[in-house]
C-alpha positions as a Python dict, from the first residue, in 0.01 Angstrom:
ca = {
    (1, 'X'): (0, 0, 0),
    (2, 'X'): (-62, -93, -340),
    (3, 'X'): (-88, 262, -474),
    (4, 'X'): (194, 415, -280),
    (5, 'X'): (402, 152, -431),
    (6, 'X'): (241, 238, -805),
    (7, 'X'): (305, 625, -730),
    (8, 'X'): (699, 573, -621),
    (9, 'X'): (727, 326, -993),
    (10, 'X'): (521, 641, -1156),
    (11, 'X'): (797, 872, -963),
    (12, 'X'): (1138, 668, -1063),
    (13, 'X'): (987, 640, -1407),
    (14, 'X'): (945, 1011, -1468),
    (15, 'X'): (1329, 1055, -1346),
    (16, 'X'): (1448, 882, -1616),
    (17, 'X'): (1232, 1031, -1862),
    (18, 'X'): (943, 763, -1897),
    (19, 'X'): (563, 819, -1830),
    (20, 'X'): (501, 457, -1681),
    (21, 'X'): (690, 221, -1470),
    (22, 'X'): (575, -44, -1747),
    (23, 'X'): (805, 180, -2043),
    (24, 'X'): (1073, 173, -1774),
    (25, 'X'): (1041, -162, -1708),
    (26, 'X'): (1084, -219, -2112),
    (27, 'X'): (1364, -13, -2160),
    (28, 'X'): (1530, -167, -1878),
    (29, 'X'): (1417, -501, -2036),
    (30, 'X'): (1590, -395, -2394),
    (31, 'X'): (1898, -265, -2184),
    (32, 'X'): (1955, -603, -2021),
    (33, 'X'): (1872, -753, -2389),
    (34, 'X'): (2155, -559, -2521),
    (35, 'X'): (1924, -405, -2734),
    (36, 'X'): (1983, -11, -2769),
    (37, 'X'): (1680, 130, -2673),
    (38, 'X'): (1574, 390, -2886),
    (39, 'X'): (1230, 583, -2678),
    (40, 'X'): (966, 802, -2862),
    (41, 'X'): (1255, 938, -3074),
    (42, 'X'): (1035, 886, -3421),
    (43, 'X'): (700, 1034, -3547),
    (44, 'X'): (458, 924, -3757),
    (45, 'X'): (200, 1111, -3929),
    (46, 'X'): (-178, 967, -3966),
    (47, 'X'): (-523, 1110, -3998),
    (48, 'X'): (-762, 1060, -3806),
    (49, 'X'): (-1044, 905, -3988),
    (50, 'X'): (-1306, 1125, -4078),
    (51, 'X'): (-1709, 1042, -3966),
    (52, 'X'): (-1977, 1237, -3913),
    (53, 'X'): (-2053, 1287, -3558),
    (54, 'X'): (-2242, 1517, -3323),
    (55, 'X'): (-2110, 1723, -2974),
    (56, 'X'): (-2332, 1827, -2736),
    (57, 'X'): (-2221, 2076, -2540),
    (58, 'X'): (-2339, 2082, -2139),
    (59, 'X'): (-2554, 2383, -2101),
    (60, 'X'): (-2670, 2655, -2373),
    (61, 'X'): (-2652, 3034, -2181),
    (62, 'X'): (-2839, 3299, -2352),
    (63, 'X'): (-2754, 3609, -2379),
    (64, 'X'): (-2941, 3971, -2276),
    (65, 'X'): (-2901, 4034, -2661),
    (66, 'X'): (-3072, 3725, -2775),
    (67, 'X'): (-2744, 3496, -2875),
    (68, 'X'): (-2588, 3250, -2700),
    (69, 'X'): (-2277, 3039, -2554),
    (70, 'X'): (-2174, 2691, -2469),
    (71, 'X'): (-2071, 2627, -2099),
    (72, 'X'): (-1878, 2256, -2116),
    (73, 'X'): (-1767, 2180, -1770),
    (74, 'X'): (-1475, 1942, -1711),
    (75, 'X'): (-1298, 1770, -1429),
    (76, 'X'): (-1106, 1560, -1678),
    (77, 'X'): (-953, 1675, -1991),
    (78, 'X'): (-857, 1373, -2162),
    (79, 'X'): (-641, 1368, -2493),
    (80, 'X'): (-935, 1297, -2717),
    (81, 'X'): (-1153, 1565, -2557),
    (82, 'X'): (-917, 1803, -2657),
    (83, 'X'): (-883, 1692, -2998),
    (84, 'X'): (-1277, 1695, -2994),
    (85, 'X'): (-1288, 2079, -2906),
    (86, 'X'): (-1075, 2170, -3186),
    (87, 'X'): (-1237, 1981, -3414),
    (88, 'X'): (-1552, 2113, -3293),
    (89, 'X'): (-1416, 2457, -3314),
    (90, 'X'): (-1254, 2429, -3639),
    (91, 'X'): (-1577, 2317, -3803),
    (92, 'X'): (-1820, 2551, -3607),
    (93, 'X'): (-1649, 2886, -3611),
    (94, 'X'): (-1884, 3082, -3477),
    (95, 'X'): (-1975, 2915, -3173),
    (96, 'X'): (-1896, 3064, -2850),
    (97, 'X'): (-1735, 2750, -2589),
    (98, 'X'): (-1642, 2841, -2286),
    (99, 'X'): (-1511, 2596, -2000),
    (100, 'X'): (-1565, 2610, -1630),
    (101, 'X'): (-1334, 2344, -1458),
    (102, 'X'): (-1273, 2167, -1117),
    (103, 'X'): (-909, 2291, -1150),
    (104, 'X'): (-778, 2477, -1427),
    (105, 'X'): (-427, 2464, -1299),
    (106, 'X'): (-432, 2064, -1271),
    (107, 'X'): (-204, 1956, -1592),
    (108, 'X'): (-342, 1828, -1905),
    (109, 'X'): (-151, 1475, -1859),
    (110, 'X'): (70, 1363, -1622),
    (111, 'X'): (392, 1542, -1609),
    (112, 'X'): (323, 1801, -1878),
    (113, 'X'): (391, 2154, -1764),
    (114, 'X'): (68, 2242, -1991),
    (115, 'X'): (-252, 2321, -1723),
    (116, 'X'): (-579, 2302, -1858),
    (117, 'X'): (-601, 2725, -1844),
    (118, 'X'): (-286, 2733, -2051),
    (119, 'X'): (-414, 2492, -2296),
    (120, 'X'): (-743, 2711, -2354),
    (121, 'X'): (-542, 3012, -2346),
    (122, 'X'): (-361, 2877, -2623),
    (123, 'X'): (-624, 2766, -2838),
    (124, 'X'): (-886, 3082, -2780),
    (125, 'X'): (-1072, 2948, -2550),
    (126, 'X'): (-1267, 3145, -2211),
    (127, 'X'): (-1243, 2925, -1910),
    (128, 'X'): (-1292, 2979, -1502),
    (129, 'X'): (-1324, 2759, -1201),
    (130, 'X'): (-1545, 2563, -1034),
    (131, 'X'): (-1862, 2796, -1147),
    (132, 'X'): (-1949, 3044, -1400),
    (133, 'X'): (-1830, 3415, -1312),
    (134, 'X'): (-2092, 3678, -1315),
    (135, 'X'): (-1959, 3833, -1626),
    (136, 'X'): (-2037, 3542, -1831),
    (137, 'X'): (-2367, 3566, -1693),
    (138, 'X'): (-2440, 3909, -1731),
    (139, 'X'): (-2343, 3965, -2063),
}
């Protein structure tokens, strides 16, 4: 009952424009406070700290001409893996990362109308579900 009751908070919260029943509770809280609530209306800029670290992709397919690509497979998609892959990509050009997922359609957060295919669509990347088409393979 517990979750039902979590999912209808999740649900009201999205209606009026909040990702969590905990920011609606807040705004609500500032509203009451007679404190004009003022939600994710600023940006601030920051850098992510820069240290030297290593990815390692799931599988390494060769190729019939002797190269090779990266197969990463993903169920979740989190923020920072995201971040990760175009970091990775950024820095290592010429690698070849390709994605099989569980669902490409499922969205890359909660109530974004972003799916994980149009997210590697956007940034270059190949993708498919579930397993590896026979292209990939065969190349």
């Amino acid at each position: 009952m517990v979750k039902v009751l979590t999912r209808v908070i999740s649900n009201h919260a999205i209606k009026h424009g909040y990702r969590s029943g905990l920011e609606l509770k807040i705004s609500q809280q500032l509203e009451a406070a007679g404190v004009e609530v003022h939600f994710e209306t600023v940006k601030l800029n920051f850098k992510w700290p820069e240290r030297q670290t290593t990815y390692c992709p799931d599988f390494l397919i060769k190729k019939r001409d002797g190269s090779h690509w990266f197969c990463e497979s993903k169920g979740r998609f989190l923020t920072n893996d995201r971040a990760k892959m175009l970091l990775v990509r950024e820095q290592n050009p010429k690698a070849d990362i390709r994605f099989v997922f569980s669902n490409s359609r499922a969205k890359i957060y909660k109530g974004s109308k972003t799916t994980l295919g149009m997210w590697c669509e956007k940034h270059g990347f190949q993708y498919a579900d579930k397993t590896i088409p026979a292209a990939w393979l065969n190349e």
